[in-house]
N, CA, C and O atoms as CSV, one atom per row, in Angstrom:
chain,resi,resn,atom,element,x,y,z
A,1,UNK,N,N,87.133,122.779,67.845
A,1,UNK,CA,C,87.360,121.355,67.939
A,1,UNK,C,C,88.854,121.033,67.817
A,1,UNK,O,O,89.302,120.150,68.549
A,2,UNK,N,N,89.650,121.653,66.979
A,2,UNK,CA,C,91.482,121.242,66.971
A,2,UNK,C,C,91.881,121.842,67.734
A,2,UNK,O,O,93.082,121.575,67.745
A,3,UNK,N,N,91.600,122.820,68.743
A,3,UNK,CA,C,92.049,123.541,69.719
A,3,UNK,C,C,91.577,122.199,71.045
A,3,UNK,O,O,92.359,121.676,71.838
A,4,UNK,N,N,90.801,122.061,70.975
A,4,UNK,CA,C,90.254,121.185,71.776
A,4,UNK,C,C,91.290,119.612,71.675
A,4,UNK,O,O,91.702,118.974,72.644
A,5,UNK,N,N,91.486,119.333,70.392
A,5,UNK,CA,C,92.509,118.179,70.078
A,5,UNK,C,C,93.995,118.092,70.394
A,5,UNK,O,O,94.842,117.252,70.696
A,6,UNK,N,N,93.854,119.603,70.130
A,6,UNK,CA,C,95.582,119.913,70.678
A,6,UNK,C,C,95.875,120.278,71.888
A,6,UNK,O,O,97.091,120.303,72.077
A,7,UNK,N,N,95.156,120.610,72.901
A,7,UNK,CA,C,94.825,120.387,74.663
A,7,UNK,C,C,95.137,118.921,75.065
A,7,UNK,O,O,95.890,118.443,75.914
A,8,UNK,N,N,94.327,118.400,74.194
A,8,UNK,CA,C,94.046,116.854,74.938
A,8,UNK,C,C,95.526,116.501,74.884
A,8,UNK,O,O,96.190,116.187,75.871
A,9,UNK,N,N,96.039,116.595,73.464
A,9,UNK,CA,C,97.777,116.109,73.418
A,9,UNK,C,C,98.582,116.639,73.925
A,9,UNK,O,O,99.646,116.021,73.958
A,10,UNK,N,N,98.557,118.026,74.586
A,10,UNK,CA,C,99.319,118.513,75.201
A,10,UNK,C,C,99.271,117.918,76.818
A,10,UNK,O,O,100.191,117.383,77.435
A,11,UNK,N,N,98.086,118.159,77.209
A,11,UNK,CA,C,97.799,117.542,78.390
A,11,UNK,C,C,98.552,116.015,78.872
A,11,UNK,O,O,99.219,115.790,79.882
A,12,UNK,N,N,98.086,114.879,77.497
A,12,UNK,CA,C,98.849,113.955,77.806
A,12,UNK,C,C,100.209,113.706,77.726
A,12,UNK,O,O,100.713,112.613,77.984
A,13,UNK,N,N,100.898,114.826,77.327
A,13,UNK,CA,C,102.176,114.484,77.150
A,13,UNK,C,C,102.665,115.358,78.854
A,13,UNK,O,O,103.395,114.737,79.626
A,14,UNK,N,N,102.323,116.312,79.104
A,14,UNK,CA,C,102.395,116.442,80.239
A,14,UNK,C,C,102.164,115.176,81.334
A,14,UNK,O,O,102.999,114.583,82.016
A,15,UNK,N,N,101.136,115.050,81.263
A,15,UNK,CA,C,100.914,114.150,82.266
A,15,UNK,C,C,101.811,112.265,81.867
A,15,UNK,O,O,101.724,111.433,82.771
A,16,UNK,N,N,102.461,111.909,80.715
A,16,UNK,CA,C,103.401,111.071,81.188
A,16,UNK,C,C,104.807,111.395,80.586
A,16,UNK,O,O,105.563,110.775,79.839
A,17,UNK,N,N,104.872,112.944,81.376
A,17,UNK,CA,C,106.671,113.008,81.698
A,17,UNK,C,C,107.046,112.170,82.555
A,17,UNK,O,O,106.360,111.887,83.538
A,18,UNK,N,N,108.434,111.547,82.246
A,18,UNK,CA,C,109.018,110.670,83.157
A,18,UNK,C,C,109.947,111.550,83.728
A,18,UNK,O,O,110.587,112.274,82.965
A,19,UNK,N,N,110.132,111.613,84.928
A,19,UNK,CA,C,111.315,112.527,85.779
A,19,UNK,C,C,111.273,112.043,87.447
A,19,UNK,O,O,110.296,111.534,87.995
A,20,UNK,N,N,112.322,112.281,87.957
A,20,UNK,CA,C,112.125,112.311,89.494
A,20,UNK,C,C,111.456,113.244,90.061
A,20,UNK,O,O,111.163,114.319,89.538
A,21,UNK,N,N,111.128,112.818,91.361
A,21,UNK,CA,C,110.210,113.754,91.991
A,21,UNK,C,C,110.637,113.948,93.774
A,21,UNK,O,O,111.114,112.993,94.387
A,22,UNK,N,N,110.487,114.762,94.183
A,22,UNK,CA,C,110.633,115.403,95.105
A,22,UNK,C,C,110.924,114.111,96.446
A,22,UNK,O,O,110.062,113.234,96.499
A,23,UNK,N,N,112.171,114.017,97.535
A,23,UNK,CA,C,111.807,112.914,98.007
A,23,UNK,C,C,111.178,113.872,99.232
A,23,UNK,O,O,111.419,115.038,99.545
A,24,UNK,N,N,110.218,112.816,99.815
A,24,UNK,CA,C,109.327,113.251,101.014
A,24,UNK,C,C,109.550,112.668,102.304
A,24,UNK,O,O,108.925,111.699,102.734
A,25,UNK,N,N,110.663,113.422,103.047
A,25,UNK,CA,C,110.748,112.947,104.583
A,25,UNK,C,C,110.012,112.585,105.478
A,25,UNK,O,O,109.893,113.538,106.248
A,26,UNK,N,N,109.347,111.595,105.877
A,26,UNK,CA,C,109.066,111.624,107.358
A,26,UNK,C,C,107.971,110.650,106.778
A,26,UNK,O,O,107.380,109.841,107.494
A,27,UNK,N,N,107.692,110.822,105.097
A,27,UNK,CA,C,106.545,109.898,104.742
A,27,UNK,C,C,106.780,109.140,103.511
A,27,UNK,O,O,105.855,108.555,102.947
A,28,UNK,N,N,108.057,109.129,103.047
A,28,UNK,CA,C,108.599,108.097,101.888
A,28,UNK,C,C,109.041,106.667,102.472
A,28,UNK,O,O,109.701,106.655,103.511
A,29,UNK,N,N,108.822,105.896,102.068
A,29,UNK,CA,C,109.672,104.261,102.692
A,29,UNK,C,C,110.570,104.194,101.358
A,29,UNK,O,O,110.248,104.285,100.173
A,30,UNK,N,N,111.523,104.046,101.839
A,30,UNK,CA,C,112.692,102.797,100.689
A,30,UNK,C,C,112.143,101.924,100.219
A,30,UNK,O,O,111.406,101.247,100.936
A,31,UNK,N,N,112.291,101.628,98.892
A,31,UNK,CA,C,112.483,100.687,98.380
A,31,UNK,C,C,112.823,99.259,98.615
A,31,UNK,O,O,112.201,98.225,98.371
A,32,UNK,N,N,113.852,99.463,99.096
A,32,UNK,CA,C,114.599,98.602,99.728
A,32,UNK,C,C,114.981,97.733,100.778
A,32,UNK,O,O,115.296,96.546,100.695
A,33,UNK,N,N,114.902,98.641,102.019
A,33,UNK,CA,C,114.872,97.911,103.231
A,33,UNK,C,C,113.243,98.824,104.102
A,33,UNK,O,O,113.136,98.779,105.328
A,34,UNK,N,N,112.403,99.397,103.422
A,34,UNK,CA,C,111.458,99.631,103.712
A,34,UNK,C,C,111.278,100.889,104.904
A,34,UNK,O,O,110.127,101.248,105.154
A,35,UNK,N,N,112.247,101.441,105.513
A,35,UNK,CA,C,112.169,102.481,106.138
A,35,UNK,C,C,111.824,103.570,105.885
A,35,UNK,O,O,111.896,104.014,104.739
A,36,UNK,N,N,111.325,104.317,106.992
A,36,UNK,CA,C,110.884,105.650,106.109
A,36,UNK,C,C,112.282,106.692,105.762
A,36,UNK,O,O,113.454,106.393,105.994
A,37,UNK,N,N,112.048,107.293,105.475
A,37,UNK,CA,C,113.106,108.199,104.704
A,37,UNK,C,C,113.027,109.445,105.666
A,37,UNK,O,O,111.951,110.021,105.822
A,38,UNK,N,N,114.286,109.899,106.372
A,38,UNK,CA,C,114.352,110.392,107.635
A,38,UNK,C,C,115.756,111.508,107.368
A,38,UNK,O,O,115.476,112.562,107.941
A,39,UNK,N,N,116.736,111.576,106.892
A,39,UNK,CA,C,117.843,112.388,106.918
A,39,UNK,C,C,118.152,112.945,105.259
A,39,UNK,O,O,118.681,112.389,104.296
A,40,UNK,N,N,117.528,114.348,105.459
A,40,UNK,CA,C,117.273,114.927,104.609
A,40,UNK,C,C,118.935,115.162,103.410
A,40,UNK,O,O,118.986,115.371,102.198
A,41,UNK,N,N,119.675,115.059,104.087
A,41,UNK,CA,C,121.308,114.514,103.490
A,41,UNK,C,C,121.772,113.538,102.664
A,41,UNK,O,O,122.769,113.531,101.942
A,42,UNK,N,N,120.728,112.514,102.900
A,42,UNK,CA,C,121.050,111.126,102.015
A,42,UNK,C,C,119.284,110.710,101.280
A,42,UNK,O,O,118.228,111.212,101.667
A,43,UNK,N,N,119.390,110.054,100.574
A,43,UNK,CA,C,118.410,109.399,99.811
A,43,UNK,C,C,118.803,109.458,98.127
A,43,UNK,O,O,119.641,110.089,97.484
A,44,UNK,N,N,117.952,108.657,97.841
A,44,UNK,CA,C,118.480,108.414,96.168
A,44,UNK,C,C,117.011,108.159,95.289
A,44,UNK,O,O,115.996,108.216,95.983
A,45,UNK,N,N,116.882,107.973,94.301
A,45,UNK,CA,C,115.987,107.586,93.621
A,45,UNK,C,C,116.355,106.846,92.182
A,45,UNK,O,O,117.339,107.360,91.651
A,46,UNK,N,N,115.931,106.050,91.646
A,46,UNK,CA,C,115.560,104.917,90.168
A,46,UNK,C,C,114.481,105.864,89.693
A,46,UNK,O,O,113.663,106.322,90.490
A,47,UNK,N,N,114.466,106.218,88.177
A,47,UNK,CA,C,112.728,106.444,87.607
A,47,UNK,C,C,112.999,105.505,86.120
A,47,UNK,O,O,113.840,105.832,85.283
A,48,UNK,N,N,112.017,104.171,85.992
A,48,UNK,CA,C,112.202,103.804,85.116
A,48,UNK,C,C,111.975,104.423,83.731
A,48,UNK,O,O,111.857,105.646,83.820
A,49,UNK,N,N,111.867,103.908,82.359
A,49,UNK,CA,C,111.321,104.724,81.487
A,49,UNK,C,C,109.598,104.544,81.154
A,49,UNK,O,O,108.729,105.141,80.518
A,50,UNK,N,N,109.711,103.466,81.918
A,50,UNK,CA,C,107.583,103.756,81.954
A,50,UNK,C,C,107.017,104.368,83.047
A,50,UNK,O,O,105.792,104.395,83.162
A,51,UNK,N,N,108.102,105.105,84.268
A,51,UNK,CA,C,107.967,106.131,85.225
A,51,UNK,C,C,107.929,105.815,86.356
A,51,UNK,O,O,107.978,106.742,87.165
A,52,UNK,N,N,107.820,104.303,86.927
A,52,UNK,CA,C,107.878,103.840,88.069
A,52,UNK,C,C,109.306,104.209,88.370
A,52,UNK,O,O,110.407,103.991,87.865
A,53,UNK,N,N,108.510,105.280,90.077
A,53,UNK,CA,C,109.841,105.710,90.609
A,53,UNK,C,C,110.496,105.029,91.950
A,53,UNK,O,O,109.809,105.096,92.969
A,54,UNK,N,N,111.763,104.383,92.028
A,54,UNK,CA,C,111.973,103.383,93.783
A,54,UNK,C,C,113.106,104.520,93.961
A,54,UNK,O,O,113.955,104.976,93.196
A,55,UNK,N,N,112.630,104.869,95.764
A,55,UNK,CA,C,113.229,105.954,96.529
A,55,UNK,C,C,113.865,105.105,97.288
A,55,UNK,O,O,113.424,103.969,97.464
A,56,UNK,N,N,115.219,105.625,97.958
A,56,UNK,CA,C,115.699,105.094,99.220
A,56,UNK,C,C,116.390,106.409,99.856
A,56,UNK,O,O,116.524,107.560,99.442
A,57,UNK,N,N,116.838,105.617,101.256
A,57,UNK,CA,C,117.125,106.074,102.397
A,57,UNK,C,C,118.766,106.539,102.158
A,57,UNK,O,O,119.343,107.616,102.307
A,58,UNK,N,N,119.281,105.002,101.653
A,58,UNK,CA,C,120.586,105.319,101.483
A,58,UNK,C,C,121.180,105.052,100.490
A,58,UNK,O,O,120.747,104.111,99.825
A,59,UNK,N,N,122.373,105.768,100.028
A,59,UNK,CA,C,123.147,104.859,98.857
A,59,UNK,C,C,123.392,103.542,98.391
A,59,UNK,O,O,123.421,102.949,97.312
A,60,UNK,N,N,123.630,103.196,100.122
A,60,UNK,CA,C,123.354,101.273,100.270
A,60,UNK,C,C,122.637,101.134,99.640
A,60,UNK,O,O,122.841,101.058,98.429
A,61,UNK,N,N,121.600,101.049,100.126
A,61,UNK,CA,C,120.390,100.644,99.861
A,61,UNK,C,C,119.856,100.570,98.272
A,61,UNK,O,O,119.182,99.677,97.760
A,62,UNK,N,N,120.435,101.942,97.582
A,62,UNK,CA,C,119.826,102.461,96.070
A,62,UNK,C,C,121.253,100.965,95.516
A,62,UNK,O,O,121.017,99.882,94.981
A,63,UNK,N,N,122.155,101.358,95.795
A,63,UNK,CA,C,123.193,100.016,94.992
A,63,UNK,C,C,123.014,98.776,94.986
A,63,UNK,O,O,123.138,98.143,93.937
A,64,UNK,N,N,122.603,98.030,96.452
A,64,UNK,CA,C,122.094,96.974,96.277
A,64,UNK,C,C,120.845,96.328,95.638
A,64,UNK,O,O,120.821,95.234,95.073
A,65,UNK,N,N,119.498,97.435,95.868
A,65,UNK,CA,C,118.478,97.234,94.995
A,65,UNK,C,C,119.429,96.896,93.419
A,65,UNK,O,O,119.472,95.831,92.803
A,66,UNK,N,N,120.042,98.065,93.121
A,66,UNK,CA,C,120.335,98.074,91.454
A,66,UNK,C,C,121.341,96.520,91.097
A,66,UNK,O,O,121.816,96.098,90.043
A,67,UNK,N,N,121.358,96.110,92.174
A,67,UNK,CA,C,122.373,94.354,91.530
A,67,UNK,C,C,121.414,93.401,92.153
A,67,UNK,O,O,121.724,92.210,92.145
A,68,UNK,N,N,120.285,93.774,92.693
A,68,UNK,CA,C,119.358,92.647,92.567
A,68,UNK,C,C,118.864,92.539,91.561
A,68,UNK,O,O,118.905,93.393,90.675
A,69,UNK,N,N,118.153,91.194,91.481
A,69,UNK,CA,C,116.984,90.356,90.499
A,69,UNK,C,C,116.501,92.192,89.699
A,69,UNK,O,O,116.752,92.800,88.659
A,70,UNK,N,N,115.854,92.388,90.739
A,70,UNK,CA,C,114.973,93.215,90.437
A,70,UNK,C,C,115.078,94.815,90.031
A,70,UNK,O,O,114.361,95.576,89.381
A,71,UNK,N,N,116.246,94.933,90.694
A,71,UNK,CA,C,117.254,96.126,90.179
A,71,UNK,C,C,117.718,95.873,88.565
A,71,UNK,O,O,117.995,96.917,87.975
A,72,UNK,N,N,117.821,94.799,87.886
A,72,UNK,CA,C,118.563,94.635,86.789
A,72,UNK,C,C,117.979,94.648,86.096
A,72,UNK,O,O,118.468,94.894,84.994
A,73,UNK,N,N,116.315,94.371,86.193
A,73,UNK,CA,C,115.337,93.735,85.376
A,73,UNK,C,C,114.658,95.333,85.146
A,73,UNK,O,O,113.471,95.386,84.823
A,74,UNK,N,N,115.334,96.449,85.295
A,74,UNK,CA,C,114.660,97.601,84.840
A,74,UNK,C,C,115.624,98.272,84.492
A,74,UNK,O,O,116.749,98.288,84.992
A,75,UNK,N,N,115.001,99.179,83.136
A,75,UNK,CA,C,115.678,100.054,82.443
A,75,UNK,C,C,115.306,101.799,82.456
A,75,UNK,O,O,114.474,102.342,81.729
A,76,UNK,N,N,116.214,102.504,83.544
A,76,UNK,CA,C,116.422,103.149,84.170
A,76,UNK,C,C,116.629,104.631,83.566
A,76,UNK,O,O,117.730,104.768,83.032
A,77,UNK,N,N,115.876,105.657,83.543
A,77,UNK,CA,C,115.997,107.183,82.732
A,77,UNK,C,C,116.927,107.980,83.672
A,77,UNK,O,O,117.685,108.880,83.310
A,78,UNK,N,N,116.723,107.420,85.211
A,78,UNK,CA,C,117.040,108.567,85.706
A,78,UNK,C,C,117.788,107.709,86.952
A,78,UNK,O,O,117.290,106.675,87.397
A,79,UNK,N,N,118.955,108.237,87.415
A,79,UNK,CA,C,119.388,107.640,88.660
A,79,UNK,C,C,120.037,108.970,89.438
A,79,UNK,O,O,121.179,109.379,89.228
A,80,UNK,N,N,119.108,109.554,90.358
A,80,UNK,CA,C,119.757,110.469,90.707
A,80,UNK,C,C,119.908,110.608,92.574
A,80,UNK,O,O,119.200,109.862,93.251
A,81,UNK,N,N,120.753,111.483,93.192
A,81,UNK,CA,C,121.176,111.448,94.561
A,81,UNK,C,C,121.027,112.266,95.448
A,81,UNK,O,O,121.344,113.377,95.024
A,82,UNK,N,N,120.677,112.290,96.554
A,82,UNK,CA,C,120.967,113.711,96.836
A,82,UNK,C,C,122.565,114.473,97.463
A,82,UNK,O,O,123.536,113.997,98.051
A,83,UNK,N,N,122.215,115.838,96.986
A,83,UNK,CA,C,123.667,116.224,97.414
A,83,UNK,C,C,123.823,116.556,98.772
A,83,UNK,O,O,123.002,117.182,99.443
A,84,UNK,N,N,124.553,116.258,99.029
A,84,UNK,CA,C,125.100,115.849,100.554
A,84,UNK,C,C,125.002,118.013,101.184
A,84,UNK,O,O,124.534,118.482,102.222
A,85,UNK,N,N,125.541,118.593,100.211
A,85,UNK,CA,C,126.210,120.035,100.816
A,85,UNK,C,C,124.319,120.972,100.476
A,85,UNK,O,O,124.382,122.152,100.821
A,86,UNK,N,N,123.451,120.725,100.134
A,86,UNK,CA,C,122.539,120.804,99.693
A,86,UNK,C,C,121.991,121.802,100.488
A,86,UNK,O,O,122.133,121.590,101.692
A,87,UNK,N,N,121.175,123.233,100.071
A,87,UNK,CA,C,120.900,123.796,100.959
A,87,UNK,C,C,119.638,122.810,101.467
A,87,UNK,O,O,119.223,121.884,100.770
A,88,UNK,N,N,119.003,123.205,103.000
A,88,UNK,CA,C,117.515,122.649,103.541
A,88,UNK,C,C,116.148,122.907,102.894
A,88,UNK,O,O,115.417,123.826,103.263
A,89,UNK,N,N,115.951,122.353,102.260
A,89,UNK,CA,C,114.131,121.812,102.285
A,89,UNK,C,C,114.529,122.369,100.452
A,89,UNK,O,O,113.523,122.604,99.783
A,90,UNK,N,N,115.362,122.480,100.018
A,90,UNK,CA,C,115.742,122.426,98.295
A,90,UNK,C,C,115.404,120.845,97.407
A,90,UNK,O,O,115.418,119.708,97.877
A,91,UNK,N,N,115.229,121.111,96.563
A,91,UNK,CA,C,114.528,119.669,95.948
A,91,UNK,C,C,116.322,119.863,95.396
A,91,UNK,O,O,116.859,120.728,94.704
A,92,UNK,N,N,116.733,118.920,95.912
A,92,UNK,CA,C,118.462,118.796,94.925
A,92,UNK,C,C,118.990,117.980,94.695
A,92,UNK,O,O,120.194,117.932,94.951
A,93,UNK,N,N,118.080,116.570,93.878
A,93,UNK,CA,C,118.882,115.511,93.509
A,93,UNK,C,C,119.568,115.641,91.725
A,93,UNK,O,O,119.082,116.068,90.677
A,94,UNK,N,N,120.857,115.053,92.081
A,94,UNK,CA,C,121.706,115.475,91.531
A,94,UNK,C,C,121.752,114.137,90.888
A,94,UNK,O,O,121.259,113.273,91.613
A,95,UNK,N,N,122.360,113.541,89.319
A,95,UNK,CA,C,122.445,112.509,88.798
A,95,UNK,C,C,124.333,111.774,89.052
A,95,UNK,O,O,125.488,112.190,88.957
A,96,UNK,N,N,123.647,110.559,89.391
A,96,UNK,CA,C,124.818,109.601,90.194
A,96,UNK,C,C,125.592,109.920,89.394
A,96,UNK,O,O,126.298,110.695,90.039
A,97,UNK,N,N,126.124,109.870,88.079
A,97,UNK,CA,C,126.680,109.464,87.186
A,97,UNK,C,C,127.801,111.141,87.367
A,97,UNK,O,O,126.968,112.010,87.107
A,98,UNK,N,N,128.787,111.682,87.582
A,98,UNK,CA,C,128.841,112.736,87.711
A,98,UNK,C,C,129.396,113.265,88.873
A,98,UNK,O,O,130.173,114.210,89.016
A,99,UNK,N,N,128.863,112.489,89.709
A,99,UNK,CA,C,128.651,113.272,90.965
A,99,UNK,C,C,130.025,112.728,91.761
A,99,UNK,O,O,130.779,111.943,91.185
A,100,UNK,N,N,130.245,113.101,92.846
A,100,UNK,CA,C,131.608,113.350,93.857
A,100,UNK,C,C,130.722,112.434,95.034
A,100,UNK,O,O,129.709,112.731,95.668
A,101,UNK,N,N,131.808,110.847,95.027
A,101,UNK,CA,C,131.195,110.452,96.304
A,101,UNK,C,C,132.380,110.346,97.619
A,101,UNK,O,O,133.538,110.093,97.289
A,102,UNK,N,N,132.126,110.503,98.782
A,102,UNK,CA,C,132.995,110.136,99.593
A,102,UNK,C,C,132.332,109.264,100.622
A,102,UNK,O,O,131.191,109.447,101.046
A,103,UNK,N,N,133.385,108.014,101.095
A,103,UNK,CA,C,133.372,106.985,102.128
A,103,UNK,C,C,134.193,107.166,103.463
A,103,UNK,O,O,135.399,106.917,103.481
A,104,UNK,N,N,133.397,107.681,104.772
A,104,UNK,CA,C,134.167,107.445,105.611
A,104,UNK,C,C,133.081,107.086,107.042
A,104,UNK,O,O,131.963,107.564,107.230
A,105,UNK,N,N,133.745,106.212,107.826
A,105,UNK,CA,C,132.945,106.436,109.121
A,105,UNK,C,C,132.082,107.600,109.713
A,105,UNK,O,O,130.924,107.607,110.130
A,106,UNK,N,N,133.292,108.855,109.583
A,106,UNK,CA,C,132.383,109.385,109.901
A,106,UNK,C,C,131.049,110.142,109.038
A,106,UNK,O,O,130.387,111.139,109.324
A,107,UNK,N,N,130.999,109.443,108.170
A,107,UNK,CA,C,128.989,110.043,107.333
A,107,UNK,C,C,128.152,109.279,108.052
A,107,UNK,O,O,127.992,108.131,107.638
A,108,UNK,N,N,127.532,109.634,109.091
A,108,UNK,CA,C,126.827,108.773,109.713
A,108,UNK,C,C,125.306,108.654,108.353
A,108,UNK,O,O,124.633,109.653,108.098
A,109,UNK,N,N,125.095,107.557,107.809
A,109,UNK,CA,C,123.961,107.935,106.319
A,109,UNK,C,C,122.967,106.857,107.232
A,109,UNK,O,O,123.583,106.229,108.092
A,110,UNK,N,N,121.201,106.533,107.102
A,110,UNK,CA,C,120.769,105.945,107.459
A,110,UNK,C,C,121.116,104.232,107.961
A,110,UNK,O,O,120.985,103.742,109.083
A,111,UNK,N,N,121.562,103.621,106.769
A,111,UNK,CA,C,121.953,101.915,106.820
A,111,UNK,C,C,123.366,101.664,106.676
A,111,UNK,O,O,123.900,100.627,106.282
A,112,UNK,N,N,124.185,103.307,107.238
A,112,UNK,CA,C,125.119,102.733,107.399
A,112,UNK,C,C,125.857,102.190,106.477
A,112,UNK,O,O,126.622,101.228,106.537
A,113,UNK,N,N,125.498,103.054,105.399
A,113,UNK,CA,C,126.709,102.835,103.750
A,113,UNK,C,C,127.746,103.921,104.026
A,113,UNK,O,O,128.785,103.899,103.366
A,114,UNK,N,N,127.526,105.001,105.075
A,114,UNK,CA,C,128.749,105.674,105.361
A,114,UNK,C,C,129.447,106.294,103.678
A,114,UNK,O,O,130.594,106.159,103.251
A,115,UNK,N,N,128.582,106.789,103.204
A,115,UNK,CA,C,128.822,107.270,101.592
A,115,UNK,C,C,127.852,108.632,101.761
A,115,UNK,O,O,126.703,108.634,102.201
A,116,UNK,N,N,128.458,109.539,101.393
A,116,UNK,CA,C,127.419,111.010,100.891
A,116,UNK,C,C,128.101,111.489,99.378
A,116,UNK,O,O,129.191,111.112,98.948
A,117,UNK,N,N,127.266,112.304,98.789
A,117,UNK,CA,C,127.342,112.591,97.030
A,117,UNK,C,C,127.683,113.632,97.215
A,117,UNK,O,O,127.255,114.167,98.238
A,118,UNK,N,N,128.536,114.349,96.393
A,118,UNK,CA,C,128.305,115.954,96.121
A,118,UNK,C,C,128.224,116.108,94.709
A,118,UNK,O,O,128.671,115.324,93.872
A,119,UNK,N,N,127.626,117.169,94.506
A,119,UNK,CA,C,127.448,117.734,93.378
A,119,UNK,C,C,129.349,118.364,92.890
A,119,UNK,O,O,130.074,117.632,92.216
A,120,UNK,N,N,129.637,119.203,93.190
A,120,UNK,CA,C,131.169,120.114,93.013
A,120,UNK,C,C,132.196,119.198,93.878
A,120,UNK,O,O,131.850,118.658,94.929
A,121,UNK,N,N,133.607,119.073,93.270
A,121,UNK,CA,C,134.253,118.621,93.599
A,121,UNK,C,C,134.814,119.577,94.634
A,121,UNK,O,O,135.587,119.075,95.449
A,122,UNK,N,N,134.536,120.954,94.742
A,122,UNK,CA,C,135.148,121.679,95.758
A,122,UNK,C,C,134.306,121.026,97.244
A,122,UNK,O,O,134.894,120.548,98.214
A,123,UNK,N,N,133.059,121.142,97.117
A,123,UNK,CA,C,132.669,120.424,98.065
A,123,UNK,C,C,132.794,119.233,98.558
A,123,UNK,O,O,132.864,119.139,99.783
A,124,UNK,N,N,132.846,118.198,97.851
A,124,UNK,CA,C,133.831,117.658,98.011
A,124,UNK,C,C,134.677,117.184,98.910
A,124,UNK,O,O,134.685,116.314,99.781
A,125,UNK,N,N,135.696,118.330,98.284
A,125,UNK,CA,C,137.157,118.321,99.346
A,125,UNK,C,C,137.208,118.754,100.232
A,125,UNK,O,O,138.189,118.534,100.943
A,126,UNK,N,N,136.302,119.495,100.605
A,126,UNK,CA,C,136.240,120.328,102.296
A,126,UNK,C,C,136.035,118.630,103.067
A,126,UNK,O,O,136.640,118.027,103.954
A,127,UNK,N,N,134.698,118.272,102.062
A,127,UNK,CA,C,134.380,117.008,103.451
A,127,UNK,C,C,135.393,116.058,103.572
A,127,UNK,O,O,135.523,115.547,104.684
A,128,UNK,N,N,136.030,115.761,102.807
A,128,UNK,CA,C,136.974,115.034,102.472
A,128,UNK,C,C,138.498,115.233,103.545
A,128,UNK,O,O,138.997,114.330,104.218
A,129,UNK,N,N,138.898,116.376,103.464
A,129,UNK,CA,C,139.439,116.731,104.347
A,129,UNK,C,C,139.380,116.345,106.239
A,129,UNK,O,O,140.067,115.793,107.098
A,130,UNK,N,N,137.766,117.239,106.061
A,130,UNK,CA,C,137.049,116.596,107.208
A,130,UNK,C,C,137.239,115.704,108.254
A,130,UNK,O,O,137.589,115.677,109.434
A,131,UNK,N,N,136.655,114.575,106.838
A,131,UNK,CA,C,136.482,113.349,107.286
A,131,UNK,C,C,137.679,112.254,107.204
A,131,UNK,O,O,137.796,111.102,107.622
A,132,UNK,N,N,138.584,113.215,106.411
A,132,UNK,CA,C,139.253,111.923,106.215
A,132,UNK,C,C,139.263,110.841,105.269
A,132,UNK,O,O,140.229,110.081,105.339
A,133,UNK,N,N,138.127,110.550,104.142
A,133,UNK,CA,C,137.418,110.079,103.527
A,133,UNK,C,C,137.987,109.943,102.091
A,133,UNK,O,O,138.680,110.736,101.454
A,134,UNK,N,N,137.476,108.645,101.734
A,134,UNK,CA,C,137.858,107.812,100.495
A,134,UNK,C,C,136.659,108.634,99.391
A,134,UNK,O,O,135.484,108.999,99.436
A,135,UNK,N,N,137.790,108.638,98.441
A,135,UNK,CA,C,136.660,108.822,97.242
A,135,UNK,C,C,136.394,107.792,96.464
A,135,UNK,O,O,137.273,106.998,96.129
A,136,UNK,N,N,134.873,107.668,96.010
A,136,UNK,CA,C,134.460,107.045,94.694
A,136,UNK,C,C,134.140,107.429,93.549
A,136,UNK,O,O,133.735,108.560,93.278
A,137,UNK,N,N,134.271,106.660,92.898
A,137,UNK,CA,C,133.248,107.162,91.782
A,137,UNK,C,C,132.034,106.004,91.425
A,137,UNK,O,O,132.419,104.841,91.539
A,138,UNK,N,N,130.541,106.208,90.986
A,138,UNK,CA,C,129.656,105.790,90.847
A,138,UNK,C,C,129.463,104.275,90.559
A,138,UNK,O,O,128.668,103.494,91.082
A,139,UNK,N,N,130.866,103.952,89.101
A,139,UNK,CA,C,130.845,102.152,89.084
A,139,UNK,C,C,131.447,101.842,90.794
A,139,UNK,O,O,130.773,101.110,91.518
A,140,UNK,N,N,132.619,102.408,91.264
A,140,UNK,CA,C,132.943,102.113,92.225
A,140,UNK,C,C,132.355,101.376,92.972
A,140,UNK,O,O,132.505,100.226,93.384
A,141,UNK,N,N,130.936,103.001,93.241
A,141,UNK,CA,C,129.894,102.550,94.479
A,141,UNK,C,C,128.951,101.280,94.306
A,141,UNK,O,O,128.763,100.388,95.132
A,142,UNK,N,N,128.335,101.429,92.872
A,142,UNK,CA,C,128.315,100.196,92.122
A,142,UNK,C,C,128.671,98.657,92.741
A,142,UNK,O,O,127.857,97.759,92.956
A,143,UNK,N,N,130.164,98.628,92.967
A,143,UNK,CA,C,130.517,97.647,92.754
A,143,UNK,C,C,130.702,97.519,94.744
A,143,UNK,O,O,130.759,96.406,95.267
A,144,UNK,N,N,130.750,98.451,95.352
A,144,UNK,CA,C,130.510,97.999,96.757
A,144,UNK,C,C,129.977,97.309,97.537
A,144,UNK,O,O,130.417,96.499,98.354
A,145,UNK,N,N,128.587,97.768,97.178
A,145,UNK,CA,C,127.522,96.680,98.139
A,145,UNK,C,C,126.941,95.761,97.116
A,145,UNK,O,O,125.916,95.769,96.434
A,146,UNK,N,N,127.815,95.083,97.236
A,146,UNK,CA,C,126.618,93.912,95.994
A,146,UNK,C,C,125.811,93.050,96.637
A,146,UNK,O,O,125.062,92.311,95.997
């Protein structure tokens, strides 16, 4: 019977971890402007602390949600991005806060926030180079699309 009691609590604590979760191409919609989630390079995610998770397409998209009504009115565990240099079909969101952003025309990103994340600043600077491209940092991006 306490073996049995201590299952049940284990079980439930498993089952309400709060964390991000995997984003799913071709069948996630944004949050935000409601599209499906299509370029495996960009997307972002919110997980509140009662676990409701809002995905997007683009950085746009994740910044402006976060200075709406409704963006403000939640208190947030997890805000994480994906990394731009990322190997394919890798679960690799990386937390905003941290992370290496660059702005230039040429990031072609879904809505056109023209912003990608990296994890390493070496990476980084290759794109940077690249592109030509402005760096941010996270209040920055923050404070872009309001």
């Amino acid at each position: 019977m306490k073996n049995l009691a201590l299952l049940i609590v284990a079980v439930s604590f498993i089952k309400c971890s709060v964390k991000p979760e995997p984003l799913q191409y071709s069948k996630d919609n944004c949050s935000f402007c409601k599209m499906t989630l299509m370029d495996d390079k960009f997307g972002g995610e919110l997980v509140t602390k009662k676990g409701k998770i809002f995905k997007f397409d683009d950085l746009k998209c994740m910044t402006i949600f976060m200075n709406s009504g409704e963006g403000k009115a939640n208190e947030y565990v997890y805000s994480v991005t994906v990394n731009y240099a990322h190997v394919a079909d890798e679960f690799d969101l990386i937390p905003t806060e941290g992370a290496f952003f660059l702005e230039s025309p040429e990031v072609k990103s879904p809505m056109a926030g023209n912003v990608a994340a990296f994890q390493s600043k070496e990476d980084a600077e290759k794109f940077q180079k690249q592109w030509n491209a402005t760096t941010l940092t996270w209040n920055e991006l923050l404070n872009r699309f309001k």
